[in-house]
N, C-alpha and C positions, 0 to 999 in steps of 0.2 A: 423483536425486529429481526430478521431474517434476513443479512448481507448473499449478495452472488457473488464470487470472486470471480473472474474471465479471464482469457487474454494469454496462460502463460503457455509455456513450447520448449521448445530444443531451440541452440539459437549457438551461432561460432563465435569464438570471443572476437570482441568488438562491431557486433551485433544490434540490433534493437529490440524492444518487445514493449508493447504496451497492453498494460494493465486495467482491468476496467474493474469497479465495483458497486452494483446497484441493488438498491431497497426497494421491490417491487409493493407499492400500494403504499409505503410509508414515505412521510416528510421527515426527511434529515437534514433540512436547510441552519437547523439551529444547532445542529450537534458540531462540533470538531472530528475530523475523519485522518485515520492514520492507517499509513501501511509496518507490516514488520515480516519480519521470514525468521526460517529458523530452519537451518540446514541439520543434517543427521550428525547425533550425537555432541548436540549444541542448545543451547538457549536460546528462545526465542529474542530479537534484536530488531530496534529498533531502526524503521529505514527513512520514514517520511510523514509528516500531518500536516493538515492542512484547516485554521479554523473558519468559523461559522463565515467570518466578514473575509477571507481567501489570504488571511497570515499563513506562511509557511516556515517548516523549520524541516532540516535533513540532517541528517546523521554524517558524521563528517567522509565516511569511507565512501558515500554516493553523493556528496554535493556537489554538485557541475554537471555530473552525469545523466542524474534522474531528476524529471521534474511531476509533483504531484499536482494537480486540479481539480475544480469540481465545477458540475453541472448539477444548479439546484434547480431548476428546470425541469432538467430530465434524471433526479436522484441518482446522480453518478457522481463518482468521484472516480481521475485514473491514476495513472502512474505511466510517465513514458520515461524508460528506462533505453539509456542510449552509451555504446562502451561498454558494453557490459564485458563480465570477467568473469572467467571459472571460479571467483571466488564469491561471484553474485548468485551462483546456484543454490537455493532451497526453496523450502513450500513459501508462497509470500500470500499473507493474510491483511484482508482488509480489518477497521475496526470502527466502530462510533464510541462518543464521546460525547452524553447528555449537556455535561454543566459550560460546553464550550472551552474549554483550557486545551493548551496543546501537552497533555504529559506524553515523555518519550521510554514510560515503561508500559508492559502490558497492564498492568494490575486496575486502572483507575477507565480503562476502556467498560464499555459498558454491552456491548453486543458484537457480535465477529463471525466473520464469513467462514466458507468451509476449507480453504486453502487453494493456490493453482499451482500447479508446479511450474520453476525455473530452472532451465538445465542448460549451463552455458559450456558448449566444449572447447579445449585449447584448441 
């Protein structure tokens, strides 16, 4: 499976940027879908998933700010990222998640996008 990542920019703190991620020709209606970034000279970190029936769970540094969703419809899932902060700045990658679980590390993801960048300035 083959994610698109979309959506990311330059953007001034306290900004918005929405995120988009789609699986063109594939049904992800059954997977769990999560985002994570991972800025330079850091670990990749968990931001946001969202499962199969639209549970969500967020990471505590972005909850209130960002909200994740999905379009099984149209094989999207986004991310509207609102407030943002110079410290919201790195590559943010989508991901699926076969067995349906929401896990908040990378390793149990099953497929992942190519990265968009987010660059938020003071």
């Amino acid at each position: 499976v083959q994610l698109q990542a979309s959506g990311g920019g330059l953007v001034q703190a306290g900004g918005c940027l929405r995120l988009s991620c789609a699986a063109p020709g594939r049904t992800f209606s059954s997977y769990a879908m999560g985002w994570f970034r991972q800025a330079p000279g850091k670990e990749r970190e968990f931001v946001a998933a969202i499962s199969s029936g639209g549970s969500t769970y967020y990471a505590k540094s972005v909850k209130g700010r960002f909200t994740i969703s999905r379009d099984n419809a149209k094989n999207t899932v986004s991310l509207q990222m609102n407030s943002l902060k110079p410290e919201d700045t790195a590559v943010y990658y989508c991901a699926a998640e076969t067995t349906g679980t929401l896990p908040t590390t990378p390793g149990p993801y099953d497929y992942w996008g190519q990265g968009t960048q987010v660059t938020v300035s003071s």
